[in-house]
N, C-alpha and C positions, 0 to 999 in steps of 0.2 A: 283549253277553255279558260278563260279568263274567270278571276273569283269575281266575286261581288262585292265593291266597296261600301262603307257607311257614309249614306248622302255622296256617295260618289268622290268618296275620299280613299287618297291610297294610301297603304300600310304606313308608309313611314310618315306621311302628313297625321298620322291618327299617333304616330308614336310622341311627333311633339304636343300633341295637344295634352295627351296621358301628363306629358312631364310639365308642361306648365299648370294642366291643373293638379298636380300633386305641390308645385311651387306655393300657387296658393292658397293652398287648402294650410300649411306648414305655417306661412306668415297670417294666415286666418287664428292659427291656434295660439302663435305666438303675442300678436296683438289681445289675446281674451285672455293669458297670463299677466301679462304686463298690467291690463285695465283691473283686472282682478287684485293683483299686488296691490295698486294705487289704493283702490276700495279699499283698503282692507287695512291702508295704513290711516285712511281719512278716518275710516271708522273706531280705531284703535285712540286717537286722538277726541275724539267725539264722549267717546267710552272712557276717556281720564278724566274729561273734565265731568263727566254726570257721577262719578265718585267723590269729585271737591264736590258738586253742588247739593251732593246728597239724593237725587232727584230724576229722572229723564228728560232729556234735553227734548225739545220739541219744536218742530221748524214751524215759523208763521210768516214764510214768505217775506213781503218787503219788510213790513214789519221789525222784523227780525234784524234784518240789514241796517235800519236807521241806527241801533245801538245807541248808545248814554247821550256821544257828543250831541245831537239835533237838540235837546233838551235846550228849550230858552230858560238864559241866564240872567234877564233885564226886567227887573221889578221897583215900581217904587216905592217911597217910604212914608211913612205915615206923615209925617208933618211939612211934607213938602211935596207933593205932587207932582213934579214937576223932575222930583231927581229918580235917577236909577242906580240899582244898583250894576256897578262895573263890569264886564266882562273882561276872562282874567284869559292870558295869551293861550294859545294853544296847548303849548309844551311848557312842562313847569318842572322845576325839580323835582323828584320824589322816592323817598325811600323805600323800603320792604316789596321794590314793584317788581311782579313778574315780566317774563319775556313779551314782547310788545303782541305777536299772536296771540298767546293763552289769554292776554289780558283782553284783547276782543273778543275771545270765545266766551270767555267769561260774560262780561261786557253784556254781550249779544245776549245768551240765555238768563242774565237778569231781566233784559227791559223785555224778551219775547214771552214769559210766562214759567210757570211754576211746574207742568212736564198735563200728563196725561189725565189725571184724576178732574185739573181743573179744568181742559178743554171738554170733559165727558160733562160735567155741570154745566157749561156754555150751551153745550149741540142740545141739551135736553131742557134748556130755557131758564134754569135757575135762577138766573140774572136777566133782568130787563133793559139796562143799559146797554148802547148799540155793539160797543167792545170792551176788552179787558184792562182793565187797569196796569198802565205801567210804567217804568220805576222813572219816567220822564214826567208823570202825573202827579209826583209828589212833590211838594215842597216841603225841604228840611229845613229845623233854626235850629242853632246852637247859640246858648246865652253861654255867656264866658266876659270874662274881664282882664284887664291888661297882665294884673300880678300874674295871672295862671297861664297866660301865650307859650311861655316858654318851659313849660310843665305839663297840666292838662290837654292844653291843646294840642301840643306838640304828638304828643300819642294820639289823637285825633287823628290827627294829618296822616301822621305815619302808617295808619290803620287802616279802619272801617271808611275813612273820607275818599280812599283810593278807588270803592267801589260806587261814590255816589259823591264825585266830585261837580257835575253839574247841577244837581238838586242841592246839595248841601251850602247854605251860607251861617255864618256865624257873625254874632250880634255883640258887639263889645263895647268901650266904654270908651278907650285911647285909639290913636294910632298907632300902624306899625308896620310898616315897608317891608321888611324881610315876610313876616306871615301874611301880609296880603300878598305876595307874590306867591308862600308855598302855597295857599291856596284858590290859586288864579284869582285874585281879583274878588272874590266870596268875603273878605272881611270887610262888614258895614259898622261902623263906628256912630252910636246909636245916640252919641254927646250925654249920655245919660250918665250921672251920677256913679262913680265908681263903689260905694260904699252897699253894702250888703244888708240893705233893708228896703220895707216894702215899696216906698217909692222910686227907688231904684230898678229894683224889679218888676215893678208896676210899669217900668217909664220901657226897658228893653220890652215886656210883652206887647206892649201895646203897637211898638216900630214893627214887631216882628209877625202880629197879627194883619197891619194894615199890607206890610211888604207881600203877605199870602194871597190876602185880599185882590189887591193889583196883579198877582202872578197871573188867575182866572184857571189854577191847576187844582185838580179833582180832590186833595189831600192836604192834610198841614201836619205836619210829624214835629214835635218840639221833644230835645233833649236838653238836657247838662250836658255841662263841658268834662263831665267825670264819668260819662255814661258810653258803651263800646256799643253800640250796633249790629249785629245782626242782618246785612243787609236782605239777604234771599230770602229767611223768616219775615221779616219785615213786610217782604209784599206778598206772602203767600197768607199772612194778614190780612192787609189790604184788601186782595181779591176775593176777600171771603163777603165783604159787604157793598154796598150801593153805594157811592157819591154821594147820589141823589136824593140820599133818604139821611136821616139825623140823627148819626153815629158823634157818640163822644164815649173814646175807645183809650181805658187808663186802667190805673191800679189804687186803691187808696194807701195812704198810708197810716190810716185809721182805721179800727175795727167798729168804730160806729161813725154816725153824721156828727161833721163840725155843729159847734148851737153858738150864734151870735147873736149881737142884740141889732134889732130892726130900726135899721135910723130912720125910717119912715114912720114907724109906729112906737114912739118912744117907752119904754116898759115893759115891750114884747119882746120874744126870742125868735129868731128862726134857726131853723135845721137846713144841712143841705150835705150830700157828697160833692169831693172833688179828688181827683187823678193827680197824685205827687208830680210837681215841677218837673220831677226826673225824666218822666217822660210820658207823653200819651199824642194823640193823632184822633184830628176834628175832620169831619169831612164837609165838604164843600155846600151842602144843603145850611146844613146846621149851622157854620161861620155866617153866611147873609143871613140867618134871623136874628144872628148877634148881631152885627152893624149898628142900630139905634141905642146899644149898650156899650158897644166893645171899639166900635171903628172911631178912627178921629179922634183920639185922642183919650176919647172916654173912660175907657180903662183904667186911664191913670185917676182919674177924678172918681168913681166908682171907688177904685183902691183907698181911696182918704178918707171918704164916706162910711166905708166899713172897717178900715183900722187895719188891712188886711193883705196879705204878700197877694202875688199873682195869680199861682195854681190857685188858689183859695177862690180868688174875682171872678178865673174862668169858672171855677164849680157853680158859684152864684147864681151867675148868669144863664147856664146850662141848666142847672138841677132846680134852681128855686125858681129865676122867673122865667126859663122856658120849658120847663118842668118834662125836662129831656133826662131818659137815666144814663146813668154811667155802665158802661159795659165794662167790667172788670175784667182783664187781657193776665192772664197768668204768666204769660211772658214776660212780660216788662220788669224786671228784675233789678230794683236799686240796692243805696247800699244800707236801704234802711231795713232789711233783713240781712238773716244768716247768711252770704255768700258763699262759705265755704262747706254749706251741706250738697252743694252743686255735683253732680257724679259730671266726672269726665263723659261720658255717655250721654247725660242728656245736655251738653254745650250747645249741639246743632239745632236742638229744638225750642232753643231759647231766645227771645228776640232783642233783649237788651241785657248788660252785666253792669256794674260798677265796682267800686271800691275805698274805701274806707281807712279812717287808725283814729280809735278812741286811746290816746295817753303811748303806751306801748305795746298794746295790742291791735292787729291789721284785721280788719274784712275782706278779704278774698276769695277770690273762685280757686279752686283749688285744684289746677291744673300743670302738670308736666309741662315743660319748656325750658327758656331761658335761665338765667340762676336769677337767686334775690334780689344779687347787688344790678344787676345789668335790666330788671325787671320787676319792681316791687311790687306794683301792682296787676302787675297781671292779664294787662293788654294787649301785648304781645303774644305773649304764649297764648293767649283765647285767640286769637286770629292766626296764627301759627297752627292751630289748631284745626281752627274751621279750614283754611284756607291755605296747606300747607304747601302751595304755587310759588306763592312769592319766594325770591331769592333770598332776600333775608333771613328767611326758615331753616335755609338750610344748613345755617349756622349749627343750629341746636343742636347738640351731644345727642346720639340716638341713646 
């Protein structure tokens, strides 16, 4: 009697089918090893950098993929309509930079968002604006002057400008070929007066006001050329308020309102706050209702009228005649406080640091890093810190 085969298959046709499917069952398992290893190193990667950023990385799609460089670099300037500021070559020199990957992982999770807390305020409508704020929205200035290029700035560059090389331009008084290349093309040479008084000061705010103006970007961030940034802080900032609506986001450096006299009303006094020079961030509503005050030029004539540096003109204009308040940003951290009551601990929650020296005593953050001599003020070691990526950190003596 003959057996009965399966579908009419005989013994040994059944014996090869066994062994190829045990073949592929083998290379089934070995392929879901391998894919797994991959996963698990992408994710490992993922998992270092949400340690630098402090934060959960959060994917937003294309979004995400544009990173820093799309950020338009061509704005123009106030007394001439006509000019733009340069764009600066692709590839630039630059010190303390991380590996070319990290620094687009990095990159990426600046301009995609600040991790999960802030997309749960999105989906639940916090915000009325169509999407989020990012770090391509901002326009940064840096006022600085020739003496300080190769001092203040120079730490600039080598720093906090590495995360925010396409938003960030600097506002200065000379020329200088070497620092406009370190910072592609970003230094605007503003012909204003190099001398450190209000009309000088009055004459950069006012280039670097109108330069904001022509961007048509959601933000105006102004620092000192003495001031380290905070970048990640900076826009988890940002994202806490509207555009749209009439943010004037600073620090005083007065415990009460400046009181001047009223050149319009000769006899009288007004009051007003305003946000230290050092640094504060206008948003995009609130700059066009300046315009009839601030744009064009204004500024600077405004400043003569009232006898008065720059931060002072903007508070005026804000606080007195658009009687817009000041939001008081506890982060913004110059060096017209104690610097060094700062805990290393809370470094990452701060959005701006500076530093000081009254005679022979220094103002600083008083943080682990570099030595004295290679670091006196303390710029390094703060980004070293936040940001312990870059190769240059890895200099420092554990």
């Amino acid at each position: 009697m003959t057996k009965c085969n399966f579908h009419g298959k005989s013994p040994q046709d059944m014996r090869v089918s066994f062994r190829k499917a045990v073949k592929l069952a083998a290379f089934s398992v070995i392929f879901l090893i391998l894919n797994a290893l991959v996963g698990f190193e992408l994710f490992s990667d993922d998992h270092a950098l949400e340690k630098v950023l402090g934060r959960p990385r959060h994917d937003n799609g294309d979004r995400q993929d544009r990173g820093l460089a799309n950020a338009s670099s061509a704005h123009s300037l106030s007394h001439d309509s006509s000019k733009e500021l340069p764009r600066g070559p692709a590839n630039v020199h630059r010190k303390l930079a991380p590996d070319d990957d990290m620094r687009n992982n990095l990159t990426r999770s600046l301009t995609a968002g600040t991790g999960e807390k802030m997309s749960t305020k999105l989906a639940q409508g916090q915000f009325s604006h169509a999407r989020r704020t990012e770090l391509s929205d901002v326009f940064i200035s840096v006022k600085t002057t020739g003496m300080f290029h190769a001092s203040r700035l120079q730490l600039v560059v080598q720093t906090w400008f590495q995360l925010a090389r396409d938003q960030t331009y600097f506002f200065t008084d000379s020329e200088d070929k070497e620092m406009n290349e370190l910072t592609g093309g970003h230094l605007v040479n503003t012909n204003c007066s190099s001398s450190h008084n209000r009309q000088s000061l009055c004459c950069k705010m006012s280039v670097e006001y109108d330069a904001y103006l022509a961007s048509k970007k959601r933000w105006m961030c102004h620092f000192d050329d003495d001031i380290y940034v905070n970048i990640p802080v900076l826009m988890e900032l940002l994202q806490k308020y509207k555009h749209t609506d009439d943010w004037y986001l600073g620090k005083p450096s007065l415990r009460h309102p400046i009181e001047v006299n009223d050149f319009e009303n000769p006899g009288a006094k007004i009051t007003f706050w305003f946000a230290t020079g050092s640094a504060f961030c206008i948003s995009r509503a609130l700059a066009l209702k300046m315009m009839p005050h601030a744009g064009g030029g204004r500024l600077m004539t405004l400043g003569e009228k009232l006898r008065l540096p720059d931060d002072c003109v903007m508070g005026y204009i804000i606080d007195h005649v658009l009687r817009k308040q000041l939001t008081v940003i506890e982060g913004f951290r110059s060096h017209l406080e104690a610097l060094w009551l700062i805990k290393p601990y809370q470094l990452n929650k701060q959005i701006t640091f500076s530093y000081s020296e009254y005679g022979d005593k220094v103002n600083v953050v008083n943080v682990l890093g570099f030595s004295v001599e290679e670091d006196p003020s303390r710029m390094k070691s703060i980004h070293c810190h936040l940001f312990p990526i870059f190769r240059e950190c890895q200099k420092i003596q554990p």
